[in-house]
ZADO-1210 file (C-alpha; in nm, 4 decimals, padded with zeros to 6 digits):
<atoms>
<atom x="06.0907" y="11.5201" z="14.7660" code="UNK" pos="1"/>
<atom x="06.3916" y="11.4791" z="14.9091" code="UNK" pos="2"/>
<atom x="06.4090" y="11.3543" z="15.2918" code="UNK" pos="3"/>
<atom x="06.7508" y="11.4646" z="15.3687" code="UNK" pos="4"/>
<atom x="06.8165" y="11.5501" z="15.7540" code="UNK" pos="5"/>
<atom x="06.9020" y="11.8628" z="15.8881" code="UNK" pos="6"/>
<atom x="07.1962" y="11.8028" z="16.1429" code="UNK" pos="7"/>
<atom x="07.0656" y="11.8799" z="16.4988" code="UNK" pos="8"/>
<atom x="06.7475" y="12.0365" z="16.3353" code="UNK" pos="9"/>
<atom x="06.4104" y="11.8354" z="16.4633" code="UNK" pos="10"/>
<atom x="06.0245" y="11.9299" z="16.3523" code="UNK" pos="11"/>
<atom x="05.9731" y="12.0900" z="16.6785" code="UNK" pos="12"/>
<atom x="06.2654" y="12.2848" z="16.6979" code="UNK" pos="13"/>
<atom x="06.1931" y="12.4250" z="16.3444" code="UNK" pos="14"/>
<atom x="05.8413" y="12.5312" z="16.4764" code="UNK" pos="15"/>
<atom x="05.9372" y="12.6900" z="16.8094" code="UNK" pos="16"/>
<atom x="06.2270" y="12.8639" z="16.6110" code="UNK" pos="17"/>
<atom x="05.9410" y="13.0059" z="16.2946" code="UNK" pos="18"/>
<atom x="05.6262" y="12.9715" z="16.3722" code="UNK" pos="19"/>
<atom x="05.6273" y="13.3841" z="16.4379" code="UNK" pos="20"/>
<atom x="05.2807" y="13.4302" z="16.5319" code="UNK" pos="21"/>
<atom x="05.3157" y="13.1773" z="16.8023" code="UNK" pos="22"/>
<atom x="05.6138" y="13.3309" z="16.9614" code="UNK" pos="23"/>
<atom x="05.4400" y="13.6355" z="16.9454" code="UNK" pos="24"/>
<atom x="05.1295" y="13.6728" z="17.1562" code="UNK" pos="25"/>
<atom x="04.9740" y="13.9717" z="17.0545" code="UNK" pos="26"/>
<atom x="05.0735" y="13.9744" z="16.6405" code="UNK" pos="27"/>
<atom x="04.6895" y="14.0445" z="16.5947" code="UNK" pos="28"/>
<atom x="04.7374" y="14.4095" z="16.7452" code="UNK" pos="29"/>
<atom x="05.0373" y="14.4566" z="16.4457" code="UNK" pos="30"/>
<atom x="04.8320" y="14.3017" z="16.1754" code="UNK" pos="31"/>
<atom x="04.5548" y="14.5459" z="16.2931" code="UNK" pos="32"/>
<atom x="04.8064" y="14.8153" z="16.3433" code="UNK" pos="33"/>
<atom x="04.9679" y="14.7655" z="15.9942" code="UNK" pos="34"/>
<atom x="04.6068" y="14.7536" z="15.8136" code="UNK" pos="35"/>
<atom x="04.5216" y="15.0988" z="15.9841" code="UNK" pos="36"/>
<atom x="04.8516" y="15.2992" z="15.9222" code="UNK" pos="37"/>
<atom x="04.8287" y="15.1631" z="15.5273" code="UNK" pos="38"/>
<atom x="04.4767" y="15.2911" z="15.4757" code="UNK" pos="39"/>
<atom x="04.5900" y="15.6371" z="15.6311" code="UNK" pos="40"/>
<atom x="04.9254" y="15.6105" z="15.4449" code="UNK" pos="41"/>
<atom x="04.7058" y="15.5028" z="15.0725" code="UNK" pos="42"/>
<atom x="04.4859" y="15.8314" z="15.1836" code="UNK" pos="43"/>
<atom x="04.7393" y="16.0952" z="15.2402" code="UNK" pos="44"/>
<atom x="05.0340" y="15.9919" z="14.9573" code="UNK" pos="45"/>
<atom x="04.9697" y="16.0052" z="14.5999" code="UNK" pos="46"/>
<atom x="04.9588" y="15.6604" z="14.4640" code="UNK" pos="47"/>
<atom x="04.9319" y="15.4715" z="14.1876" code="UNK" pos="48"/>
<atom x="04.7388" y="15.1738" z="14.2169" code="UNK" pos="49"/>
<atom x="04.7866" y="14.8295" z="14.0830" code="UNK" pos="50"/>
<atom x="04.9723" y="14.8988" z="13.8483" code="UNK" pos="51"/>
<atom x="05.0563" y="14.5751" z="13.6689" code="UNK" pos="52"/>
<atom x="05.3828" y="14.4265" z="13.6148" code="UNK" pos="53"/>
<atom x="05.3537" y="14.0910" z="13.5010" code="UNK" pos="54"/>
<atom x="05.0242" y="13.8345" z="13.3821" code="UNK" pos="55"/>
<atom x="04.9995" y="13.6545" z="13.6968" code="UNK" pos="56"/>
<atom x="04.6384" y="13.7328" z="13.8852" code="UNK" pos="57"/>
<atom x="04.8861" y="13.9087" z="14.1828" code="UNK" pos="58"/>
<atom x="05.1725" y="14.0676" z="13.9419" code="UNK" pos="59"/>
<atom x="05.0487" y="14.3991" z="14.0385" code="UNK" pos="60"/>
<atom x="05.2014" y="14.7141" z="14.2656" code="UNK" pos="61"/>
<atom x="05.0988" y="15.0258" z="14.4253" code="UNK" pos="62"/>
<atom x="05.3149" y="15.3089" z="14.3614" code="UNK" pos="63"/>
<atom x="05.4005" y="15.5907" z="14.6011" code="UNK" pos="64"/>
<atom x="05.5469" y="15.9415" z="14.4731" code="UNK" pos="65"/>
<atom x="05.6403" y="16.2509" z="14.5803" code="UNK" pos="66"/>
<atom x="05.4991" y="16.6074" z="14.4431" code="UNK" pos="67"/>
<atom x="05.8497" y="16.7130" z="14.2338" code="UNK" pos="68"/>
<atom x="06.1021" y="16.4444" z="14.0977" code="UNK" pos="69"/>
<atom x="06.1884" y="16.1502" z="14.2637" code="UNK" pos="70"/>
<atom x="06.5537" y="16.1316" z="14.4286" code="UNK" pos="71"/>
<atom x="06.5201" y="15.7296" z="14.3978" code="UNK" pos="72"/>
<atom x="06.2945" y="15.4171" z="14.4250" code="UNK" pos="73"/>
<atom x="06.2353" y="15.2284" z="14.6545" code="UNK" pos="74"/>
<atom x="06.0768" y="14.8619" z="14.6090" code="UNK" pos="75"/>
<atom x="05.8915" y="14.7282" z="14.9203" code="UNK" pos="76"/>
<atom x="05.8087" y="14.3597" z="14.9359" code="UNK" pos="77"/>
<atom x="05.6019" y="14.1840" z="15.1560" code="UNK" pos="78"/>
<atom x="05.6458" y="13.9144" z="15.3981" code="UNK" pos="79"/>
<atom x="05.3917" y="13.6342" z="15.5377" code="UNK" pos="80"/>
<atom x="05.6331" y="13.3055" z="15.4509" code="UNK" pos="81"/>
<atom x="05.5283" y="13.3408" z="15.0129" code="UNK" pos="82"/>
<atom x="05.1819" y="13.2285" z="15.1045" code="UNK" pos="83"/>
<atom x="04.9983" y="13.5492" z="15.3484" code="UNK" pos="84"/>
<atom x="05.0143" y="13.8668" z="15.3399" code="UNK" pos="85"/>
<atom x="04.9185" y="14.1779" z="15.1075" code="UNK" pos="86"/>
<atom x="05.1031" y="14.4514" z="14.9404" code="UNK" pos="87"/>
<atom x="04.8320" y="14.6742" z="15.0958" code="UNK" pos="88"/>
<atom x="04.9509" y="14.5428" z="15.4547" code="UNK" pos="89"/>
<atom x="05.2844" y="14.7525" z="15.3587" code="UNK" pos="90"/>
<atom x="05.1637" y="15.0986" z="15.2289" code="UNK" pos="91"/>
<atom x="05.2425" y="15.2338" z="15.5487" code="UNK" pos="92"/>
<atom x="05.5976" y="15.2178" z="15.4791" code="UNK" pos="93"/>
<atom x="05.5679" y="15.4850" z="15.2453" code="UNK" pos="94"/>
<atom x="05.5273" y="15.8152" z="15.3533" code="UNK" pos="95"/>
<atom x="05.8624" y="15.8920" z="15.5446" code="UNK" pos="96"/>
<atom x="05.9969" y="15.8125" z="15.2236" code="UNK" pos="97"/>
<atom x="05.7750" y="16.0004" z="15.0263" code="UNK" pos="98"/>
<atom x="05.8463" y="16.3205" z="15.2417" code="UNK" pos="99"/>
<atom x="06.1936" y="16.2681" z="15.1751" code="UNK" pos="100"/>
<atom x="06.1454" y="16.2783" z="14.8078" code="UNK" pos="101"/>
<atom x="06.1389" y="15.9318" z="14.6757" code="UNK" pos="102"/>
<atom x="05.9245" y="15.7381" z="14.5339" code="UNK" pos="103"/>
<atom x="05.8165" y="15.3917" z="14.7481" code="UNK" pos="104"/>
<atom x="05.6435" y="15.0596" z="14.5538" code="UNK" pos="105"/>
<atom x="05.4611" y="14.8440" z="14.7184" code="UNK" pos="106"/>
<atom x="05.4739" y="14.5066" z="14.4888" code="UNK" pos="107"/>
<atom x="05.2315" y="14.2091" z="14.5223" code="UNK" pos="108"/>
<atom x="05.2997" y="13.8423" z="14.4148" code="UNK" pos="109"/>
<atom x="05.1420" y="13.5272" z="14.4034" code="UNK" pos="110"/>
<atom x="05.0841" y="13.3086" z="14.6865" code="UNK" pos="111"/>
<atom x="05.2046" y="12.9677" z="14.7982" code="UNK" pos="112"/>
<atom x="05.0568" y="12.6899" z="14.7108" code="UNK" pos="113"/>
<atom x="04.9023" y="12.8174" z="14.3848" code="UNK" pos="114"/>
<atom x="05.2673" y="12.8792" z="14.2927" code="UNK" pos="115"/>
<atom x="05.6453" y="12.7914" z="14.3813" code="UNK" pos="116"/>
<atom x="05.8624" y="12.9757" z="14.6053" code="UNK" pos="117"/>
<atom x="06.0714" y="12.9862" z="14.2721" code="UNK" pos="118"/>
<atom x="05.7916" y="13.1314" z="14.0533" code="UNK" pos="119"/>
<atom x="05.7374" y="13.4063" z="14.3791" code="UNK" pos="120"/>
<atom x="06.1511" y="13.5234" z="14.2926" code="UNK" pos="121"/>
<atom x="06.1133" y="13.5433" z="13.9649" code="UNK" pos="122"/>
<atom x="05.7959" y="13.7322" z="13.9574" code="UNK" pos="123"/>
<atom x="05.9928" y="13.9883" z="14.1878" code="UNK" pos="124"/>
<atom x="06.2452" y="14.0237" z="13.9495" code="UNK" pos="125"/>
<atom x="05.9684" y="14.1008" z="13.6593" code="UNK" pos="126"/>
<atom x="05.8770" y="14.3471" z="13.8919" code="UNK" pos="127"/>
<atom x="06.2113" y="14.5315" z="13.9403" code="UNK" pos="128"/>
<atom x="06.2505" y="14.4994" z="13.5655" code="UNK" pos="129"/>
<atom x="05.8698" y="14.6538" z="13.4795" code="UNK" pos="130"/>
<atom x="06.0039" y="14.9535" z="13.7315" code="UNK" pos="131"/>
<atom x="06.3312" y="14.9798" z="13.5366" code="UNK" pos="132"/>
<atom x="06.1687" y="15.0114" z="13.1885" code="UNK" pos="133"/>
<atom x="05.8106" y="15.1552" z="13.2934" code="UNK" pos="134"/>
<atom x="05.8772" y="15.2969" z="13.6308" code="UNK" pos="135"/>
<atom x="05.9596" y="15.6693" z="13.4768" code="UNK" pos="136"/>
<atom x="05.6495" y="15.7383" z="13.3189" code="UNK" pos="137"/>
<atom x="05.4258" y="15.6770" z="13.6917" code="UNK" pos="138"/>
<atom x="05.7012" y="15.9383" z="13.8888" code="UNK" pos="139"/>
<atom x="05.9487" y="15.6281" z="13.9725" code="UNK" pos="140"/>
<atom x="06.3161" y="15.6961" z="13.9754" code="UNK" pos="141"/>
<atom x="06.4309" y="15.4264" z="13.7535" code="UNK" pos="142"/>
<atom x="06.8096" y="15.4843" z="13.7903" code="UNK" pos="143"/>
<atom x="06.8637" y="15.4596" z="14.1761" code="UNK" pos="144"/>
<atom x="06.6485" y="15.1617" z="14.3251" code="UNK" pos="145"/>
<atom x="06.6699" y="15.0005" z="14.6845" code="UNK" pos="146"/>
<atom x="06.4963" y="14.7163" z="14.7340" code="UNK" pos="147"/>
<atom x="06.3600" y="14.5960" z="15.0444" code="UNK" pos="148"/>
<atom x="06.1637" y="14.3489" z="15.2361" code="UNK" pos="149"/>
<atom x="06.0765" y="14.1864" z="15.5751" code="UNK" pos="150"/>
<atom x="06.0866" y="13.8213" z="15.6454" code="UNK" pos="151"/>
<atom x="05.9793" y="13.6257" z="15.3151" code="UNK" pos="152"/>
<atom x="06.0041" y="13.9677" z="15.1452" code="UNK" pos="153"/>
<atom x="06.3481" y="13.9841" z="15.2824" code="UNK" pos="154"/>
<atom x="06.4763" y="13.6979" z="15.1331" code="UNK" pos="155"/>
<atom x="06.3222" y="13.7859" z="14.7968" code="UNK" pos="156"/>
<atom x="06.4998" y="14.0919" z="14.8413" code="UNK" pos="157"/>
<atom x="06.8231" y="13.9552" z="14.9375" code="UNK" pos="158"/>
<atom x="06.7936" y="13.6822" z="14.5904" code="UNK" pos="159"/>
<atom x="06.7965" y="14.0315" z="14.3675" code="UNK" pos="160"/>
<atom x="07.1540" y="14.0878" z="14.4672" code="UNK" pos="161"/>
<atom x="07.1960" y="13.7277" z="14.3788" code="UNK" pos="162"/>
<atom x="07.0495" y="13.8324" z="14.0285" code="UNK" pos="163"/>
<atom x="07.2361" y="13.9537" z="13.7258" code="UNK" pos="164"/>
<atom x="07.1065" y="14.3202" z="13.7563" code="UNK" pos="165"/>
<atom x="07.1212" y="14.2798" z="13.3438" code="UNK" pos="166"/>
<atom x="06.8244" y="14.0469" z="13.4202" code="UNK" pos="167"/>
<atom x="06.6458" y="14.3217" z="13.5907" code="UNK" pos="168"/>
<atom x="06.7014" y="14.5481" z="13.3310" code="UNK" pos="169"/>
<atom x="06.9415" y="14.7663" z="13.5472" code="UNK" pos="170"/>
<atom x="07.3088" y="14.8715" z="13.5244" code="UNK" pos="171"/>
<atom x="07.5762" y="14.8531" z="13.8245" code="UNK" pos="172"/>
<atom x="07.4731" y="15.1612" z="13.9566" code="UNK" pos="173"/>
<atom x="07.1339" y="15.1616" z="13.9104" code="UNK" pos="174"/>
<atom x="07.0811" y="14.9222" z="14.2015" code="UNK" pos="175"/>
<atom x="07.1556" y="15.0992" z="14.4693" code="UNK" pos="176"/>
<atom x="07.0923" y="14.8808" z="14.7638" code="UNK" pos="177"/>
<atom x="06.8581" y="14.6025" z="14.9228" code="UNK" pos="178"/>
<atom x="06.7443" y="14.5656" z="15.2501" code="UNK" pos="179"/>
<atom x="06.6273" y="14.2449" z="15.4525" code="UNK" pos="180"/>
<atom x="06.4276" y="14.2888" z="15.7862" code="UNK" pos="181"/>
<atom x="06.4290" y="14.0021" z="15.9746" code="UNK" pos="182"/>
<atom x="06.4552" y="13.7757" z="15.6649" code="UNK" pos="183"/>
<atom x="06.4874" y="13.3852" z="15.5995" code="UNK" pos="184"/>
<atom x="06.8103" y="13.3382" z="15.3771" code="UNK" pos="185"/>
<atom x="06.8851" y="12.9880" z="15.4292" code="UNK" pos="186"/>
<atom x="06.5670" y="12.8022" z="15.3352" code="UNK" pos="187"/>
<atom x="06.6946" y="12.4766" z="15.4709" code="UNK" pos="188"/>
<atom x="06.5157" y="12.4453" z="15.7884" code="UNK" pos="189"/>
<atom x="06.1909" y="12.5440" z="15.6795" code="UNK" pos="190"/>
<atom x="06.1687" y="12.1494" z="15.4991" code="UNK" pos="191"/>
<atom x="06.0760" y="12.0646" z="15.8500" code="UNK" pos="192"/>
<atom x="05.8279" y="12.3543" z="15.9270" code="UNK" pos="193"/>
<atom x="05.4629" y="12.3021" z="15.9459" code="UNK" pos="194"/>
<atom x="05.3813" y="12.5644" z="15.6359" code="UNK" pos="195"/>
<atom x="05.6422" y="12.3453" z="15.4142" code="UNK" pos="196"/>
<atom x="05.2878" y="12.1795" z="15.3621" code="UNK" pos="197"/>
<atom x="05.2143" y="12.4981" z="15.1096" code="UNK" pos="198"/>
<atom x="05.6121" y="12.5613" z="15.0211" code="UNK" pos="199"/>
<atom x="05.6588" y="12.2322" z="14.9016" code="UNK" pos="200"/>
<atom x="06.0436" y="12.2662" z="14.9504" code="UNK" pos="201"/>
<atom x="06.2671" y="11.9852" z="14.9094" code="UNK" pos="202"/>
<atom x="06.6520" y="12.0170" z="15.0590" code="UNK" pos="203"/>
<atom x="06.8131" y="12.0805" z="14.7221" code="UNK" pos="204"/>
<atom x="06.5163" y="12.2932" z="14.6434" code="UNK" pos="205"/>
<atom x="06.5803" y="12.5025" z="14.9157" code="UNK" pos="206"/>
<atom x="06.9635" y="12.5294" z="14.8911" code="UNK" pos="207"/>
<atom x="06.8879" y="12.6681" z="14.5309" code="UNK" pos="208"/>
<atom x="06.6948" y="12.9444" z="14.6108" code="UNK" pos="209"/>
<atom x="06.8722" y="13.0813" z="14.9577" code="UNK" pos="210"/>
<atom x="07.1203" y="13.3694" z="14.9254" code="UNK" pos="211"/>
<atom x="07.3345" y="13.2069" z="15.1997" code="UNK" pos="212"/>
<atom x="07.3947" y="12.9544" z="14.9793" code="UNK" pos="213"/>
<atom x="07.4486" y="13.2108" z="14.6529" code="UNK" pos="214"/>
<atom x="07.7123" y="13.4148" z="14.5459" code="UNK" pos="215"/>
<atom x="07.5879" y="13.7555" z="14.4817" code="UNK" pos="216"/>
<atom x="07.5817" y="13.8767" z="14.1404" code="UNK" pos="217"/>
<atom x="07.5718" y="14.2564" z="14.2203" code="UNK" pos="218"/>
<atom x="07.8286" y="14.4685" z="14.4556" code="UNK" pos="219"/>
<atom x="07.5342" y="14.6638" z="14.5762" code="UNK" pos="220"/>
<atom x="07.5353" y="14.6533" z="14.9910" code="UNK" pos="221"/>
<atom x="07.2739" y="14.4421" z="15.1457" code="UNK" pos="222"/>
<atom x="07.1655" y="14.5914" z="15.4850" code="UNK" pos="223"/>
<atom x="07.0646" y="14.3260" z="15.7224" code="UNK" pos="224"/>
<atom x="06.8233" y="14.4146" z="16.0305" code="UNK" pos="225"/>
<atom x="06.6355" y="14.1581" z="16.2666" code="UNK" pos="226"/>
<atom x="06.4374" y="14.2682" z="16.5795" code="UNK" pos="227"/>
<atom x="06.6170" y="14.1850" z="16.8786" code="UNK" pos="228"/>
<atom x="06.3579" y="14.0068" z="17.0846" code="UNK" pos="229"/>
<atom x="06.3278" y="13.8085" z="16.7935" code="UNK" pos="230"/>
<atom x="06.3549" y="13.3914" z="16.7836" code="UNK" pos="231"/>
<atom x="06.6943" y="13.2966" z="16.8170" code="UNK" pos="232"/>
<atom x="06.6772" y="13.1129" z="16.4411" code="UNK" pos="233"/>
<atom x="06.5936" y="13.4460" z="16.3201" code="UNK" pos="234"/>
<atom x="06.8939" y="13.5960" z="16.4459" code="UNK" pos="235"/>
<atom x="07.0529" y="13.3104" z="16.3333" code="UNK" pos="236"/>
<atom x="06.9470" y="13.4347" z="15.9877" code="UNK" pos="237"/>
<atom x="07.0315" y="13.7045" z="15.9685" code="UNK" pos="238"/>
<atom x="07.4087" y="13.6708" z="16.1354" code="UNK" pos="239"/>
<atom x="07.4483" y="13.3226" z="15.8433" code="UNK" pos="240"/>
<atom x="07.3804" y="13.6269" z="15.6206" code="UNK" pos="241"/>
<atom x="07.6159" y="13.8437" z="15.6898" code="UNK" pos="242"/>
<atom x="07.8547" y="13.5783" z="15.7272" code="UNK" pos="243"/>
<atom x="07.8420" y="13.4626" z="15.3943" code="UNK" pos="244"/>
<atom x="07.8520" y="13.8205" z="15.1755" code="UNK" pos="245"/>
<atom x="08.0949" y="14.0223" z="15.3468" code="UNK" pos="246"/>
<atom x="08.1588" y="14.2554" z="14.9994" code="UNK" pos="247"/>
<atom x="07.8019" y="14.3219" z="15.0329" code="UNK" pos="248"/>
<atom x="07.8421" y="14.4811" z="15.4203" code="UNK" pos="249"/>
<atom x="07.6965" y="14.8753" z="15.3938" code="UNK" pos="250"/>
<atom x="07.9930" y="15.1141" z="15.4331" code="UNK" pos="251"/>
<atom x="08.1162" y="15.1161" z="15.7547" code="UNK" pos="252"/>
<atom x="07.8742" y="14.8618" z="15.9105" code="UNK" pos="253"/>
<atom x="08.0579" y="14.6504" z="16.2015" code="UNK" pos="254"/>
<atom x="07.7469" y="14.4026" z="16.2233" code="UNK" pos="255"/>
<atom x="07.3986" y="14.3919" z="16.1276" code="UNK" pos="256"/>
<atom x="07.0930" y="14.6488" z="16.2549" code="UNK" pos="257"/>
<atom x="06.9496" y="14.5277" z="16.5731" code="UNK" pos="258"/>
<atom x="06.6746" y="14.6605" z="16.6651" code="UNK" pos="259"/>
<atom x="06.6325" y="14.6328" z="17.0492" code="UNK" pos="260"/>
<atom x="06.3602" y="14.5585" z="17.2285" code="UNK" pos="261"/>
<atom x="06.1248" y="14.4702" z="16.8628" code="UNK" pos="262"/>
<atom x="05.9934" y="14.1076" z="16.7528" code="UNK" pos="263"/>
<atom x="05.8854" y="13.9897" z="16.4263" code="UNK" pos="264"/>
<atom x="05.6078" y="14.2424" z="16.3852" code="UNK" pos="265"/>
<atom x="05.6993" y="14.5706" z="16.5577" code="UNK" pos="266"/>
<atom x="06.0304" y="14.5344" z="16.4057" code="UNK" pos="267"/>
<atom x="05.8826" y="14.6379" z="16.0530" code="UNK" pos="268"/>
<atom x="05.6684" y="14.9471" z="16.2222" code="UNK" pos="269"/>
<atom x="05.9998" y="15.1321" z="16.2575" code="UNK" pos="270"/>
<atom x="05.9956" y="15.1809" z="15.8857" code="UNK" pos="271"/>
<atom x="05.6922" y="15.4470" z="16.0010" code="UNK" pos="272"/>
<atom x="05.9322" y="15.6455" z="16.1612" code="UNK" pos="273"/>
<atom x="06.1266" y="15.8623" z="15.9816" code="UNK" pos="274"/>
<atom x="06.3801" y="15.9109" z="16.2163" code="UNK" pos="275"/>
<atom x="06.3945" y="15.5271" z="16.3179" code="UNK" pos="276"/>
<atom x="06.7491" y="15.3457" z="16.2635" code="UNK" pos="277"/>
<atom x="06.6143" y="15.1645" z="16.0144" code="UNK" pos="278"/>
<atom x="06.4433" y="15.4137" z="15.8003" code="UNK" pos="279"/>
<atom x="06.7955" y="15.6064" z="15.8189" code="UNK" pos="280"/>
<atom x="06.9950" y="15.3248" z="15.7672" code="UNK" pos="281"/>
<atom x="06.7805" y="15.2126" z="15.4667" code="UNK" pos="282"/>
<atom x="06.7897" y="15.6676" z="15.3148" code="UNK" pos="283"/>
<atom x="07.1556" y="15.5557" z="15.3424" code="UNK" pos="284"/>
<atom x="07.1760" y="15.3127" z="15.0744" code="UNK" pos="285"/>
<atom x="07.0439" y="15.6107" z="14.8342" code="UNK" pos="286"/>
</atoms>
């Protein structure tokens, strides 16, 4: 692996600045929170269950979908740094959507260290492209698609505008949008984090697969939110992000979503509010 230095980056620094469940206290009560909200959210939606996208033992997503026609799809991924985390941690993310008429899929992937960070984006993109071609016959709405993520799951949403959307079986239009909450999109620092133990990141590794350091490959607006009480690398983030793709900016966005007053966790629980900024914001990109 390579043991290039980060300028003015140390160990500790990288740990105060993402170890999220240390600079959050009480996390446990928003794990507990999520779990609870899903299991009401996989009770009360129609839903298609693990449905499977790809060969890999996690290549598998739940799919949420209104009672008529769906106005558009939305792709929900997961966060928990490519190596926690479930897709059933996220099903409460669904119904606002689902009461607004479109459908909501909740995907899965394999986990860090059985496979690469690499191996994690490309079995997202199989994903998007099983929706594309299959998504129509479960209630999906192939030819408008958002998709969105928080932290790990943001970046992997963030790397499918840095994806030829022919490689995701999509036209221009058909992807409509993405959407990173509170996301990592320069993998850099992480080299130096305590989990890098499962990531197994190298620098050049990690260059390669952050959309700060991409071009994007689709004109499709990425909206960027981070929780305002968040670390100050996380807003870091986020800001790098919006830095570096300013053709990618939502129409008539002046900076990204900041969410006052939410960390890490509660930042993602304003996706079950239907009239939350971010649920709106995200509608938007429809």
């Amino acid at each position: 692996m390579s043991t290039v230095a980060l300028t003015g980056y140390t160990p500790e620094f990288v740990e105060r600045g993402y170890n999220n469940r240390a600079a959050v206290p009480d996390h446990p009560r928003w794990f507990a929170w999520y779990a609870e909200r899903s299991a009401a959210a996989r009770a009360a939606v129609s839903c298609h269950a693990d449905l499977r996208y790809g060969a890999g033992p996690k290549e598998t997503l739940d799919l949420f979908v209104p009672e008529g026609a769906a106005r558009g799809t939305f792709v929900f991924i997961h966060g928990g740094y490519w190596r926690a985390l479930d897709k059933s941690d996220a099903s409460f993310v669904a119904p606002p959507l689902v009461a607004r008429g479109f459908a909501v899929a909740a995907v899965n992937y394999d986990l860090c260290p059985a496979v690469t960070v690499a191996t994690v984006v490309d079995q997202c993109r199989r994903a998007v492209a099983w929706l594309a071609r299959e998504g129509g016959k479960h209630g999906a709405a192939p030819a408008r698609i958002v998709v969105g993520g928080n932290s790990a799951g943001g970046h992997l949403a963030a790397m499918m505008i840095a994806t030829d959307p022919a490689t995701l079986g999509l036209d221009a239009r058909a992807l409509a949008g993405a959407v990173s909450v509170s996301g990592v999109h320069d993998l850099t620092p992480l080299v130096m984090f305590s989990f890098n133990a499962d990531l197994k990141l190298d620098v050049d590794e990690a260059k390669r697969l952050s959309p700060a350091f991409l071009s994007p490959r689709s004109q499709a607006p990425l909206l960027l939110a981070v929780g305002g009480s968040e670390t100050a690398e996380f807003l870091r983030q986020t800001w790098i992000q919006w830095d570096r793709w300013p053709r990618n900016r939502p129409a008539g966005a002046e900076a990204p979503l900041i969410v006052p007053g939410c960390d890490h966790f509660s930042v993602l629980a304003e996706y079950a509010d239907g009239a939350s900024a971010l649920t709106r914001a995200t509608l938007a990109l429809f």
